[in-house]
Biopython code that builds the backbone (N, CA, C, O; Angstrom):
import numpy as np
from Bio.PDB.StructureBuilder import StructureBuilder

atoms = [
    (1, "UNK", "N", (-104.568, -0.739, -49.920)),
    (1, "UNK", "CA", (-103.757, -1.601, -49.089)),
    (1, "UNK", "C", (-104.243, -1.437, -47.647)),
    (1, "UNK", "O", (-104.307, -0.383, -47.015)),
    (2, "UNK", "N", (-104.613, -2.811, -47.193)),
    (2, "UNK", "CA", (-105.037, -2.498, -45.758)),
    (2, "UNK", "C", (-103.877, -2.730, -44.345)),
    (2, "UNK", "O", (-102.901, -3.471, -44.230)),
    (3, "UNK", "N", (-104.378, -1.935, -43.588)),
    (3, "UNK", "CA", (-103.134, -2.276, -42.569)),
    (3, "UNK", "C", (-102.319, -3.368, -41.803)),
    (3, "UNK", "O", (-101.420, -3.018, -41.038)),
    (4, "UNK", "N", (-102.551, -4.377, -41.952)),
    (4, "UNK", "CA", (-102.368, -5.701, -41.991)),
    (4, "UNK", "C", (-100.718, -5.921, -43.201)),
    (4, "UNK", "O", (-99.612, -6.391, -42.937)),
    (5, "UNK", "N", (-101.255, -5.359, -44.442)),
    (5, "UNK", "CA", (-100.006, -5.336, -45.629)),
    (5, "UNK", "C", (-99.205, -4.380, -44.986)),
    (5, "UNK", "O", (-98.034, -4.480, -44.621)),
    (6, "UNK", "N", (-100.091, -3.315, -44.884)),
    (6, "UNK", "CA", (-98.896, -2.131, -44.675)),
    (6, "UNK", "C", (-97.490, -2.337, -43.589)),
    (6, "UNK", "O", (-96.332, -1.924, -43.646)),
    (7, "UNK", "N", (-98.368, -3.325, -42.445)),
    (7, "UNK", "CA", (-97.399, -4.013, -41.611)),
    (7, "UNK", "C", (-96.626, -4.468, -42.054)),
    (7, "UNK", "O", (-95.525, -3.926, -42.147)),
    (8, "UNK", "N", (-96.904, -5.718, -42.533)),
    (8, "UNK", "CA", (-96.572, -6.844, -43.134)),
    (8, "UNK", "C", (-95.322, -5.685, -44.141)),
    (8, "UNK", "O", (-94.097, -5.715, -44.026)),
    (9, "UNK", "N", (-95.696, -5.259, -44.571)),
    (9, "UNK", "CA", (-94.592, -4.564, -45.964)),
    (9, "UNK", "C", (-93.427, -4.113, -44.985)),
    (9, "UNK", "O", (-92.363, -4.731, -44.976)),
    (10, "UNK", "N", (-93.630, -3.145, -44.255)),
    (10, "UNK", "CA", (-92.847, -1.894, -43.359)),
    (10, "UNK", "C", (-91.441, -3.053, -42.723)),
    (10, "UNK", "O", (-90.226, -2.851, -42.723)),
    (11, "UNK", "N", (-92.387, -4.483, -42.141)),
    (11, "UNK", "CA", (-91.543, -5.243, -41.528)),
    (11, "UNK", "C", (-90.446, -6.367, -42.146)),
    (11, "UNK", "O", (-89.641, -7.071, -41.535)),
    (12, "UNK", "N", (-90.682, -6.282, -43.389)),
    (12, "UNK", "CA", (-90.151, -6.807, -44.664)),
    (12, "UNK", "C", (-88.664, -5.761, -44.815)),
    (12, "UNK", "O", (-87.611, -6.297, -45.162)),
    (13, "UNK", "N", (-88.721, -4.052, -44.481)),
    (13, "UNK", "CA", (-87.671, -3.737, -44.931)),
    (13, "UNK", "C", (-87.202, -3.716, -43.370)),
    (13, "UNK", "O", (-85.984, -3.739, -43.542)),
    (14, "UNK", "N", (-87.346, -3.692, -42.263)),
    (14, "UNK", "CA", (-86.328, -3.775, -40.708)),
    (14, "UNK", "C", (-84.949, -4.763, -41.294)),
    (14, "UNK", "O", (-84.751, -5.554, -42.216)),
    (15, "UNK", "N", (-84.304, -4.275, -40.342)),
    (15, "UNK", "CA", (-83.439, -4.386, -40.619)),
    (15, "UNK", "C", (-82.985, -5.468, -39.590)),
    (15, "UNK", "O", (-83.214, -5.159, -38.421)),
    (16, "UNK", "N", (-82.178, -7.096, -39.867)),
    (16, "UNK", "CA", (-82.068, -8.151, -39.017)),
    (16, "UNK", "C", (-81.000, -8.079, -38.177)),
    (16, "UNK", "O", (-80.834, -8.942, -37.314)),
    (17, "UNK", "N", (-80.119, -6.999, -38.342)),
    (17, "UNK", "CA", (-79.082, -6.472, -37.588)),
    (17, "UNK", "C", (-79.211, -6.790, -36.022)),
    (17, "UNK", "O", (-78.314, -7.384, -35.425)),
    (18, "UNK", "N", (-80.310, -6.384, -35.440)),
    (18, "UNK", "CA", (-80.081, -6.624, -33.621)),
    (18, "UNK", "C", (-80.271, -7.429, -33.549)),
    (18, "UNK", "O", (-79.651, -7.689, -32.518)),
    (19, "UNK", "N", (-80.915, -8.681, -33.953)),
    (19, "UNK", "CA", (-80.669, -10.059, -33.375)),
    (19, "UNK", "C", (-79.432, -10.557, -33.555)),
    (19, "UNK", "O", (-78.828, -11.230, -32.720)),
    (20, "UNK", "N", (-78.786, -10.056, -35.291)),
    (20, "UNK", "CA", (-77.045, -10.650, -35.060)),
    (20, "UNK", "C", (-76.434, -10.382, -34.044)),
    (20, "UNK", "O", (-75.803, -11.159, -33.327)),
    (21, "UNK", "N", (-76.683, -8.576, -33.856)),
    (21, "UNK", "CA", (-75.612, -7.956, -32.492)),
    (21, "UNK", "C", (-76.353, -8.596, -31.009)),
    (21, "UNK", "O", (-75.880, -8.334, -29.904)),
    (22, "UNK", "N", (-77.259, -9.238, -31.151)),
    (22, "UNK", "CA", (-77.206, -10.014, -29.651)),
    (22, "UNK", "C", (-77.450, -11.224, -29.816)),
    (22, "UNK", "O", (-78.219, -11.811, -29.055)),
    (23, "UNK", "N", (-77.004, -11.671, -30.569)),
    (23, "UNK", "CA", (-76.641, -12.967, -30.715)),
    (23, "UNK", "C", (-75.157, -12.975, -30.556)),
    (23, "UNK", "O", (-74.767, -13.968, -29.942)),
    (24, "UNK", "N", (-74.254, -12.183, -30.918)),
    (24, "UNK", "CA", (-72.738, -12.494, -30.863)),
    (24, "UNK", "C", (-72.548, -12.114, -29.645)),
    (24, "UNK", "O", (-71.721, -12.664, -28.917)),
    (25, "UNK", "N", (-73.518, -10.823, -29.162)),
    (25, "UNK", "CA", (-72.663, -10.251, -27.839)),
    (25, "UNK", "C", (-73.109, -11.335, -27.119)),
    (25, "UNK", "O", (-72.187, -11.768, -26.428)),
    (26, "UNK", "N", (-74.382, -12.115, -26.952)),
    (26, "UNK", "CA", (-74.610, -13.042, -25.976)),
    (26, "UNK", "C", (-73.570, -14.595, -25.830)),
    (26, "UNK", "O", (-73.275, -15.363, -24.914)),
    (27, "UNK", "N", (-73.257, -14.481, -27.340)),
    (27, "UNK", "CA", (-72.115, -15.684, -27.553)),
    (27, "UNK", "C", (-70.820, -15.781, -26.888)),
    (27, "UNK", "O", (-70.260, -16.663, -26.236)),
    (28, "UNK", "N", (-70.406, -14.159, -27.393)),
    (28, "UNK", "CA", (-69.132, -13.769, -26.504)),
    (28, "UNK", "C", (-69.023, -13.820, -24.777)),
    (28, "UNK", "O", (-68.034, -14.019, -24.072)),
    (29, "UNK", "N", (-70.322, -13.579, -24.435)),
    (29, "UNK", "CA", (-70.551, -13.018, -22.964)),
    (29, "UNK", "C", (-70.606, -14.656, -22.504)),
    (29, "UNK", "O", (-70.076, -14.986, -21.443)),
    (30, "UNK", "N", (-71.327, -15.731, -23.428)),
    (30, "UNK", "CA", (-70.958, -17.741, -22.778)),
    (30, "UNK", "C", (-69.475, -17.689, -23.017)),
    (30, "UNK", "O", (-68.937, -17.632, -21.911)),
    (31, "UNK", "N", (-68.557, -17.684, -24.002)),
    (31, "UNK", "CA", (-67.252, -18.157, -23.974)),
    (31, "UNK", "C", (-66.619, -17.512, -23.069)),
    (31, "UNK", "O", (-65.698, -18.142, -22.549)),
    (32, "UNK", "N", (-66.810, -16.398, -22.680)),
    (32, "UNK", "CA", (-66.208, -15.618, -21.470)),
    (32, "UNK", "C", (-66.154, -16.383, -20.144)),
    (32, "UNK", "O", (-65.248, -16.629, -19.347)),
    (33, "UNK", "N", (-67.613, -16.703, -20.211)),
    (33, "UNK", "CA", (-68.066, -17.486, -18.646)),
    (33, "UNK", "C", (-67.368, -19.081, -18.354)),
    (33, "UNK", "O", (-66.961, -19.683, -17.360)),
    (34, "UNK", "N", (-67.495, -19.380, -19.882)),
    (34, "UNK", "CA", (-67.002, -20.327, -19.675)),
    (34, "UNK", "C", (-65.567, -20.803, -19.461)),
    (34, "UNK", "O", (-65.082, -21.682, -18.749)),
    (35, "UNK", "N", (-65.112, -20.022, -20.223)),
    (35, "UNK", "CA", (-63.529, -19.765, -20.404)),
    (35, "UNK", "C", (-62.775, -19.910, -18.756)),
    (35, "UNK", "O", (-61.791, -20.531, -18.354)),
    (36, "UNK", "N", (-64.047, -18.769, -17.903)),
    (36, "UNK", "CA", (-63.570, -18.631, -16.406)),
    (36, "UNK", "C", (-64.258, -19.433, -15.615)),
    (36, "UNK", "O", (-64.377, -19.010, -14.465)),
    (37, "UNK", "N", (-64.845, -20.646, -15.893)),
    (37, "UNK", "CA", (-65.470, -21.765, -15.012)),
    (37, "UNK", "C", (-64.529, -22.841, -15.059)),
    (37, "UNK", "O", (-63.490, -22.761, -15.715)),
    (38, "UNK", "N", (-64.922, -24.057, -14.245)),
    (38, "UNK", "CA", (-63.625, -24.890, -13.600)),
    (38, "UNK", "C", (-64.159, -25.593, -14.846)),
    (38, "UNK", "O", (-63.025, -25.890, -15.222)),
    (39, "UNK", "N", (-65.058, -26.188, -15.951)),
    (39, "UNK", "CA", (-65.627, -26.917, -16.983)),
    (39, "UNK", "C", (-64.042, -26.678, -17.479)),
    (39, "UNK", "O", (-63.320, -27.675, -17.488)),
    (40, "UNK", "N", (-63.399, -25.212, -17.951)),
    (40, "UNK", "CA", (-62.870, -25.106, -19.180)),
    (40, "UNK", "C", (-61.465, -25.796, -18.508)),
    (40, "UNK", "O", (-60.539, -25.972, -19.299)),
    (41, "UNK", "N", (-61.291, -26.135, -17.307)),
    (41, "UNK", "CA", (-59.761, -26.305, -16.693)),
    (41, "UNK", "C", (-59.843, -27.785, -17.072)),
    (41, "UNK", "O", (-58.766, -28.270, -17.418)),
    (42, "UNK", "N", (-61.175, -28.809, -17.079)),
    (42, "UNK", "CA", (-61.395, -29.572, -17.758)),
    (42, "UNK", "C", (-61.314, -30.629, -18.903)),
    (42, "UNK", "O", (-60.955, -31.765, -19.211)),
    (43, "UNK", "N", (-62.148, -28.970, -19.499)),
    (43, "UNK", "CA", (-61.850, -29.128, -21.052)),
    (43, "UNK", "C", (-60.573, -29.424, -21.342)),
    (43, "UNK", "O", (-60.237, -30.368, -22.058)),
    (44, "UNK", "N", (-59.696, -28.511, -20.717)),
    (44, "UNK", "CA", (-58.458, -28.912, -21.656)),
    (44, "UNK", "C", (-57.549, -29.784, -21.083)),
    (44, "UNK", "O", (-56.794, -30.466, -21.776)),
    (45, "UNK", "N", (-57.557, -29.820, -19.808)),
    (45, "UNK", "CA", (-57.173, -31.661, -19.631)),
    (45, "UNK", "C", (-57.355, -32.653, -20.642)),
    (45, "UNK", "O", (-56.477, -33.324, -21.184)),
    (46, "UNK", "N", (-58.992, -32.682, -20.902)),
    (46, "UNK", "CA", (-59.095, -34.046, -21.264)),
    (46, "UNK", "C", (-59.091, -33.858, -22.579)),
    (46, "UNK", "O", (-59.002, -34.945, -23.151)),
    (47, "UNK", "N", (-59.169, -32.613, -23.590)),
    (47, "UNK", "CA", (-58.927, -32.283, -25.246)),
    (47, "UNK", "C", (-57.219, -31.404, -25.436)),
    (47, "UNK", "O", (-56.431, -31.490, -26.379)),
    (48, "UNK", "N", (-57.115, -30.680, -24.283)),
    (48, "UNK", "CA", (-55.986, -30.184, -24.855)),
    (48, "UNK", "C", (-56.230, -28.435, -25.172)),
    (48, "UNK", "O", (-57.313, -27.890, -25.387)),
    (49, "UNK", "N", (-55.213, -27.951, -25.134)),
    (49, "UNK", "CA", (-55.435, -26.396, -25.032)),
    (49, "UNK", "C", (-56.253, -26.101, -26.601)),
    (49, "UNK", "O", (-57.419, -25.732, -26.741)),
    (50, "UNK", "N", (-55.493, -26.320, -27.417)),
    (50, "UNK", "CA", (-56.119, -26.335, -28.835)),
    (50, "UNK", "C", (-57.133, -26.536, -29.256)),
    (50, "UNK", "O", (-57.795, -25.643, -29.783)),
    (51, "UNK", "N", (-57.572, -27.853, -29.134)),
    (51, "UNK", "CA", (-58.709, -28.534, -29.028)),
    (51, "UNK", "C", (-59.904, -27.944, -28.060)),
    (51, "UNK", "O", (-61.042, -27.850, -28.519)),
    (52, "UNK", "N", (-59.662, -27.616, -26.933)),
    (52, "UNK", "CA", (-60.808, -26.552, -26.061)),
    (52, "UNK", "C", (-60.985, -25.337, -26.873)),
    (52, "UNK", "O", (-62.042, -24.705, -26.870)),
    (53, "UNK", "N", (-60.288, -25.116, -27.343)),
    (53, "UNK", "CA", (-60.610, -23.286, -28.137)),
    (53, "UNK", "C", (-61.254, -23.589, -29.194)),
    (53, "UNK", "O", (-62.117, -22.780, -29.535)),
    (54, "UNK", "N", (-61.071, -24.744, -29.991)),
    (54, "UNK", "CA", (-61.733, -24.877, -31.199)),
    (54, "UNK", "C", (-63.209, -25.158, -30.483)),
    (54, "UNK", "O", (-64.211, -24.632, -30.967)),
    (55, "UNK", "N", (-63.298, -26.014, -29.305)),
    (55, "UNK", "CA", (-64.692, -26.583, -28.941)),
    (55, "UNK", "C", (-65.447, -25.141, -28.530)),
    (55, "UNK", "O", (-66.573, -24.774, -28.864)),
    (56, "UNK", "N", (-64.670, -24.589, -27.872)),
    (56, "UNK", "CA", (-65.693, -23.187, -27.502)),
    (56, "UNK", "C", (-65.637, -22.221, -28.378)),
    (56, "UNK", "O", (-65.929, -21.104, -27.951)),
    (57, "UNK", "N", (-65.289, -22.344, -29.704)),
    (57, "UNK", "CA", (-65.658, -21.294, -31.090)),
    (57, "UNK", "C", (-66.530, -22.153, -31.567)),
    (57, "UNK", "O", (-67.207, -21.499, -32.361)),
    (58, "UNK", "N", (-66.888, -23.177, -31.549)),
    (58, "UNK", "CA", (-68.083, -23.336, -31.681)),
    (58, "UNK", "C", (-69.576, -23.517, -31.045)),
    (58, "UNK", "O", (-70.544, -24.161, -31.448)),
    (59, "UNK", "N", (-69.372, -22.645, -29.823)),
    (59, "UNK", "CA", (-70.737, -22.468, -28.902)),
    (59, "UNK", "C", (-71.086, -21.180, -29.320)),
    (59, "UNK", "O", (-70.791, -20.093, -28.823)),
    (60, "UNK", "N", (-71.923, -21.525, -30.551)),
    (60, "UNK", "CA", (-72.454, -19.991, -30.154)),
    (60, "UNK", "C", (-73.743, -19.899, -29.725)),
    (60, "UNK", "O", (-74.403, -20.898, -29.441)),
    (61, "UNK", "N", (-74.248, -18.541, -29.638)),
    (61, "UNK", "CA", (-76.158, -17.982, -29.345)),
    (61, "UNK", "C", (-76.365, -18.247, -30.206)),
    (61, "UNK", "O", (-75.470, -18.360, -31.044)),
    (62, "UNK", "N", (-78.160, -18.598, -30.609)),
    (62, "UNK", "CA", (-78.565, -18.464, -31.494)),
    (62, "UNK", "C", (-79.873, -17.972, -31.359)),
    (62, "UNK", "O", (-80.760, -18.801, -31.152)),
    (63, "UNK", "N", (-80.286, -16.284, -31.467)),
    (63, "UNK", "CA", (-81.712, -15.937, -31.127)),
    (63, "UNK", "C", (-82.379, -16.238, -32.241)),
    (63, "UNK", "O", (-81.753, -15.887, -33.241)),
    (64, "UNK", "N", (-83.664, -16.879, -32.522)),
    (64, "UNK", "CA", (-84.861, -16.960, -32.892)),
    (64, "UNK", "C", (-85.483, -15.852, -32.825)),
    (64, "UNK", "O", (-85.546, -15.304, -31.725)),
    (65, "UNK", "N", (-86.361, -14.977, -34.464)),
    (65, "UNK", "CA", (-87.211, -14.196, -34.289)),
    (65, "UNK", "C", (-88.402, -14.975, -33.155)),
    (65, "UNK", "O", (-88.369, -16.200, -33.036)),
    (66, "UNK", "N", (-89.309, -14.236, -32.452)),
    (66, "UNK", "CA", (-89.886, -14.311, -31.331)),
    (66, "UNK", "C", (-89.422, -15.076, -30.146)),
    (66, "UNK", "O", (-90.365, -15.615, -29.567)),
    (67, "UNK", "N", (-88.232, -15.297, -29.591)),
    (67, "UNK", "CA", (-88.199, -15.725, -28.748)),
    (67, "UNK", "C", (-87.474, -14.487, -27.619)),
    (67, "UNK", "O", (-86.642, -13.649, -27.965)),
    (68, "UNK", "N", (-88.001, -14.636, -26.331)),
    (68, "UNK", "CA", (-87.589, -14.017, -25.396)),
    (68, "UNK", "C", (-86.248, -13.822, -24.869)),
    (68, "UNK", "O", (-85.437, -14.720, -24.645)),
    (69, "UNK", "N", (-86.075, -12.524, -24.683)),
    (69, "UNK", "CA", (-84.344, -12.739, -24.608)),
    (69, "UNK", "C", (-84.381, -11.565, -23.227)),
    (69, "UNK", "O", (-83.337, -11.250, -22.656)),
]
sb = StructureBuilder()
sb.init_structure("model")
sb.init_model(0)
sb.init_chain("A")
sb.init_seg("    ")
for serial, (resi, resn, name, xyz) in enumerate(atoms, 1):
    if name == "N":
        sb.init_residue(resn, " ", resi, " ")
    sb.init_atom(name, np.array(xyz, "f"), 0.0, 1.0, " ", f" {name:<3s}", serial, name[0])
structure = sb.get_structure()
């Protein structure tokens, strides 16, 4: 087996765990911001308190293996 596989193998068992944990913490850390920007005083004017919370549970991060973070 040449080292190329051996890579290739080793990186097969890592574990995908830190991109979840910074993907949520980065998710949490936008709804935060946003939550405290004048957008969200906005938001719920024009959707409604309810309706803004549902819109910002669905913003989340989403890291990509190789992309820069």
């Amino acid at each position: 087996m040449g080292k190329g596989a051996r890579l290739k193998k080793s990186r097969k068992k890592q574990k995908p765990g830190v991109d979840k944990a910074l993907s949520d913490s980065m998710t949490k850390n936008f709804q935060n911001e946003l939550r405290n920007s004048p957008i969200w005083d906005q938001m719920v004017a024009q959707f409604g308190q309810e309706r803004a919370e549902q819109i910002l549970k669905e913003c989340k991060a989403e890291v990509k293996p190789g992309d820069k973070y």
